[in-house]
N, C-alpha and C positions, 0 to 999 in steps of 0.2 A: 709432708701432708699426712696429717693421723686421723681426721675426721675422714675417714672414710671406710665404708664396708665394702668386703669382697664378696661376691654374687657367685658362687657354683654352680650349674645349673647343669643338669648330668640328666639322661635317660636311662643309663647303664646298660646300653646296647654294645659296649666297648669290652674286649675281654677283659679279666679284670687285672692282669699280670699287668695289660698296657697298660687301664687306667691309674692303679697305683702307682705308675712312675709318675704319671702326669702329677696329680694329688701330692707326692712325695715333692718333684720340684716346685708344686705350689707355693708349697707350707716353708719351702726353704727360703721364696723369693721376697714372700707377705712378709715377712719379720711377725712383727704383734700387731697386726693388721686385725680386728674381729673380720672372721670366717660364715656366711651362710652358705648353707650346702643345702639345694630344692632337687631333689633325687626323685626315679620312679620307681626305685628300691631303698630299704633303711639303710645310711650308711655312717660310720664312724668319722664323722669331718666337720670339724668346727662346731656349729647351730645346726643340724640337720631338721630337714622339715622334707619328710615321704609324703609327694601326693600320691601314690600309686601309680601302679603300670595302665598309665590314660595313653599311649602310645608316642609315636614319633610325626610331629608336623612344625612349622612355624606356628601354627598358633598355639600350643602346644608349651613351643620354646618361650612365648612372649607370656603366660600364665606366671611358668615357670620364673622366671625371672620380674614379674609383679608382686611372686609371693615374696618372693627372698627380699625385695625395696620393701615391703608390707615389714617384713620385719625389722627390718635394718632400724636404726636409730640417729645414726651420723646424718650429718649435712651433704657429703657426696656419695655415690657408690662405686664399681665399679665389675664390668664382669669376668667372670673365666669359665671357657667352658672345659668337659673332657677329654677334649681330643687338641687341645694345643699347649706347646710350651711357652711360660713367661720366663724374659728377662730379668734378671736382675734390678736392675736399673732402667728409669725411662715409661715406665709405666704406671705401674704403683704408687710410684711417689711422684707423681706430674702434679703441679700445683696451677690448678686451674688461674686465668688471666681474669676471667670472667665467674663470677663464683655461679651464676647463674643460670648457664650454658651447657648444651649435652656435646660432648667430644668424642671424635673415635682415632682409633690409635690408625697410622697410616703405613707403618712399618710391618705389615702383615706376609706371610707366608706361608703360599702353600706345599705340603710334601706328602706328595700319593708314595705309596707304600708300593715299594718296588723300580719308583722313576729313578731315584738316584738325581734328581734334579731339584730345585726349589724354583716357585712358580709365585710371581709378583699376584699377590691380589689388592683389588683398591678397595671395598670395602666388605668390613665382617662386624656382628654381633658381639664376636668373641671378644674385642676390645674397645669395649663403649667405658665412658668415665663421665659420669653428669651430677649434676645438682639432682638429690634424689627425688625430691616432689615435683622437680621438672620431668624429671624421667616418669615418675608414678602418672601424670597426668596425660602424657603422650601415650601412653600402655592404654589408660582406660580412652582415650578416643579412638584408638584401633581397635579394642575390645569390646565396649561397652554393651554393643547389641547384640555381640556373638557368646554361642555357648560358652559353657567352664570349660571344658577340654573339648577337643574336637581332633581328627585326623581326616575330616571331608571337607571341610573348607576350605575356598581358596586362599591363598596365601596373601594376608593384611600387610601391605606392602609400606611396615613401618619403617624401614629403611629409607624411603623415598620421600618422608617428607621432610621438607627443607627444616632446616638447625641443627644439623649437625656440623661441628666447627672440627677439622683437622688439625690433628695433635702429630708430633711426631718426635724421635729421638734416633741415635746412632743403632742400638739395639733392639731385634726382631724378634717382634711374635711368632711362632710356627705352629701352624693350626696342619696338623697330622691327616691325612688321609686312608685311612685301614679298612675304610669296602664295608667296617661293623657300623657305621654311622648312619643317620638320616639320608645324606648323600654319599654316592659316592664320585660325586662330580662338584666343581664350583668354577663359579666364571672367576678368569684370571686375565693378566694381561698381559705381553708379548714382552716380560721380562722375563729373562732365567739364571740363576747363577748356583754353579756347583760347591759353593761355601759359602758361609754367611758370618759375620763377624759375632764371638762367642761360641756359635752354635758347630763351628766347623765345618764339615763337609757332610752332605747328604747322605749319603754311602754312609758314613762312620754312625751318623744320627739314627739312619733306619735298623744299622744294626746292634746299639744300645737299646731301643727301644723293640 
């Protein structure tokens, strides 16, 4: 799959030591994938586009990730945020069944900083993959009557509505948990495993990272 854009979508509330590794195995994972990068600081990655430090909310994240589809040009997108790692393989190059249809990656994991554990999560942001004018058009019906940036609003529960189709492969997403992020909690679900195929062991991960 090469019609497609990668989505950045960073508040750079992350130290930056972390966030350059993530960034770094970004760039290694994309190949020649075109890169936006929707930052609340200027940063060196791909297409950057600074909307400024409008702060940390979900709607916020969902701006953010409107502007970077606004830019995009390809027929699908796809996102990444700063606090998780992509595979190699299984992601990136998933060649939609349906060209039509918005996907989320189901192979998600979480790892709070210090568990030493990995924690099953069912669904995240971090690894959406859609038809991008199907995505642009779902953003502006959760948006459309809410400010440009906001951090008082309640949380537009775009996640919840129905079309999202489950995607999945052998290799996991690990969306990082460091305390510097919007949360520092996320619902998970009563899996656990202290290695992960690729990524190794939790313990070894926290402490490269």
């Amino acid at each position: 799959m090469k019609d497609v854009t990668v989505i950045y979508y960073t508040s750079n509330r992350e130290k930056e030591d972390f966030e350059s590794k993530i960034r770094k195995n970004l760039l290694k994972v994309i190949g020649d994938l075109p890169l936006i990068s929707v930052s609340q600081k200027p940063i060196d990655f791909g297409t950057n586009i600074c909307v400024g430090d409008v702060g940390t909310s979900d709607h916020n994240i969902y701006r953010q990730m409107q502007t970077g589809c606004l830019k995009a040009t390809t027929k699908f997108v796809c996102t990444a945020e700063a606090d998780c790692l992509y595979p190699p393989t299984g992601y990136f190059d998933f060649i939609p069944p349906d060209e039509s249809a918005a996907y989320h990656y189901t192979n998600v994991w979480i790892l709070y900083k210090g568990s030493h554990i990995f924690k099953k999560k069912a669904f995240s942001l971090c690894a959406l993959f859609s038809n991008r004018e199907y995505l642009l058009s779902r953003l502006d019906r959760v948006l459309r009557k809410l400010p440009q940036w906001s951090t008082r609003k309640p949380h537009p529960l775009f996640h919840k509505y129905r079309g999202w189709t489950p995607f999945t492969n052998d290799l996991p997403v690990v969306n990082i948990k460091t305390r510097n992020g919007m949360r520092w909690f996320t619902g998970t679900e009563k899996i656990e495993k202290p290695e992960l195929p690729y990524w190794g062991s939790a313990e070894k991960l926290e402490e490269e990272l």
